[in-house]
N, C-alpha and C positions, 0 to 999 in steps of 0.2 A: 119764751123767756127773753128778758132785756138784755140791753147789751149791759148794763152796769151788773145785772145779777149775774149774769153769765161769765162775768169780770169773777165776780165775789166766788162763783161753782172752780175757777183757775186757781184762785187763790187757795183754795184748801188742798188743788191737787199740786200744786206748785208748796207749798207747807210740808208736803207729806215727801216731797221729791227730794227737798233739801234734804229735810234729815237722813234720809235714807244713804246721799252723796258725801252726809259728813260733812255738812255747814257748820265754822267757826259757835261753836259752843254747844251744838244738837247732839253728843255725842258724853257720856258721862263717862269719868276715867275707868269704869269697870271694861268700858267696850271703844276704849281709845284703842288704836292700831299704832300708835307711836312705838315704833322700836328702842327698845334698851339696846345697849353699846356689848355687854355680856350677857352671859347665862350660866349659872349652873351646870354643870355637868359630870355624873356618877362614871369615872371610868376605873374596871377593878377592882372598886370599891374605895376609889379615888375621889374626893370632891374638887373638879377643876371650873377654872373661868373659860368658858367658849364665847368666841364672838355665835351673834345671833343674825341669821338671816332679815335683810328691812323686808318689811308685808308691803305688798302693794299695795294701793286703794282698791275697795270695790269697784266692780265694773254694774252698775245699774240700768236696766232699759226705763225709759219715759216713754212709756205710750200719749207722747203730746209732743209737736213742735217743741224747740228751746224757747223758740218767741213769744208763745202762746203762754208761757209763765208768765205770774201775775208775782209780785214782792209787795211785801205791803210794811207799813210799822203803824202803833195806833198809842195811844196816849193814855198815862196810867191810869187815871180813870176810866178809859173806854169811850172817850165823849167823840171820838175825830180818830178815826181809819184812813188814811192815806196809801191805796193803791196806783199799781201801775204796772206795765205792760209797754211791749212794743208801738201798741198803738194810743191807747189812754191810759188817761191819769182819772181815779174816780176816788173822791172825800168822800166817808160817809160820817155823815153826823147824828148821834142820838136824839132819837126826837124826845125822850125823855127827862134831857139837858137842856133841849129848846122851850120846852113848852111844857105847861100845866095840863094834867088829867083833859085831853077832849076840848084843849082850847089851842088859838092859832096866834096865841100873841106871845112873842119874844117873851120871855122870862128872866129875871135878872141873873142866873146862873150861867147864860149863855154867855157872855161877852167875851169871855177867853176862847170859848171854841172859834167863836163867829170873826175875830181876830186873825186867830192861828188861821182859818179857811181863807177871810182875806189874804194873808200874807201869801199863801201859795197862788192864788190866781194873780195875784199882784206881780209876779215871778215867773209865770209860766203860761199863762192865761192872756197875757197882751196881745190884742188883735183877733181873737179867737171868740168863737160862740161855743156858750157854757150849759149845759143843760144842769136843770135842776128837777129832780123828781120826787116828789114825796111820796113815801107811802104808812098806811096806815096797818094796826093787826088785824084780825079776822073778828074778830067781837063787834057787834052792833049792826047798825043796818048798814046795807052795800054804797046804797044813796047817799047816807049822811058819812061813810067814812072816805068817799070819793069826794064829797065836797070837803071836809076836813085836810086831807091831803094836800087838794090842791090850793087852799088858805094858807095851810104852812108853805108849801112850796114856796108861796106867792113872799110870805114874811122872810123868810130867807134871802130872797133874791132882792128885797128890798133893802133887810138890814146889809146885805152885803154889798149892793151898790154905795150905801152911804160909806160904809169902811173904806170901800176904792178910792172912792172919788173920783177926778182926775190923773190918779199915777198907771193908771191901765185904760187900755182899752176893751173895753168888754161888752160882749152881746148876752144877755140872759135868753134863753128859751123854758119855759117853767110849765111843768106837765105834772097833775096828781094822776096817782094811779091805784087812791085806795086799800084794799090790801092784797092787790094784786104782786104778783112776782115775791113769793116769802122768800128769805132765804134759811131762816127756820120752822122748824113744825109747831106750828100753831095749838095743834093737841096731838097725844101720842096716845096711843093704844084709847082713842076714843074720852078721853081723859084733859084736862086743861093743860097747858104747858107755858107758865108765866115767862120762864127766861127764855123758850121761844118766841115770844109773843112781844117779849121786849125788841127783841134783836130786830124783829118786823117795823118797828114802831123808829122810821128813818126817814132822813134827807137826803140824799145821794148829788153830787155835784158832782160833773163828769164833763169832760174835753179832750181834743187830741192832742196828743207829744206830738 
């Protein structure tokens, strides 16, 4: 496995931790722990006002390092994933947003992702080598989705140099990898699975914090 997918296998278990810890909003008022000031209370047949004991937080184990959490946020369309970790920071861009059906040429819909990606390596990327990896779904031949990938790869790192310019310093490294590394199922129970198949169909940009 990559290290950017490997990133993305953190992030779902690092997703799953939060809620669990009672992360700002994960939490709906049915199963809020928030204490009331009183309560209720039958005595004798008496209805009185009792103070109520405050609940502690849960106590949850994470079988993972703290570090090893990934946090992510991504953009309401879905176009640009922005992770991170102790160690890297990984974009992941839709290559569905980039690119037309089976071709490697920018698209006019990209321009805001390819932007927004600029601006983070513009900010956090100076001085540093950026990998960029494309990968493709599992449909067609292995040949032609490994050269596909690394076309895109290649159009990414190009339109992205032009966005920088001069205000960064930056080293591309640009590697396809076909549709190697899913990080969804491609088909389930033998079966096709499109919105698997989308999710597979990316650009990954990745560097160190």
């Amino acid at each position: 496995m990559s290290r950017s997918a490997d990133a993305r296998v953190r992030l779902v278990a690092a997703s799953a931790a939060l809620l669990a810890l009672g992360a700002p909003g994960a939490a709906s008022a049915e199963t809020s722990n928030e204490p009331r000031e009183t309560v209720a209370e039958v005595k004798g047949g008496e209805v009185a006002e009792a103070p109520i004991m405050e609940l502690s937080p849960p106590v949850v184990a994470i079988d993972a390092p703290i570090d090893d959490l990934t946090f992510a946020t991504e953009d309401a369309d879905g176009s640009l994933t922005n992770a991170e970790n102790d160690e890297e920071r990984v974009v992941t861009l839709a290559a569905d947003v980039l690119f037309e059906f089976d071709r490697a040429d920018i698209s006019d819909d990209a321009g805001e992702t390819l932007r927004e990606a600029a601006d983070i390596l513009r900010r956090e990327a100076d001085g540093k080598t950026v990998d960029i990896d494309g990968y493709t779904d599992a449909k067609g031949d292995d040949s032609h989705n490994q050269a596909l990938s690394e076309d895109r790869a290649k159009a990414v790192e190009k339109k992205l140099s032009e966005l920088i310019g001069d205000d960064a310093d930056v080293t591309f490294s640009v590697t396809g990898h076909g549709s190697a590394d899913p990080i969804a199922p491609n088909e389930i129970d033998g079966g096709d699975n499109p919105e698997g198949r989308e999710m597979n169909r990316r650009v990954e940009i990745s560097f160190p914090r």
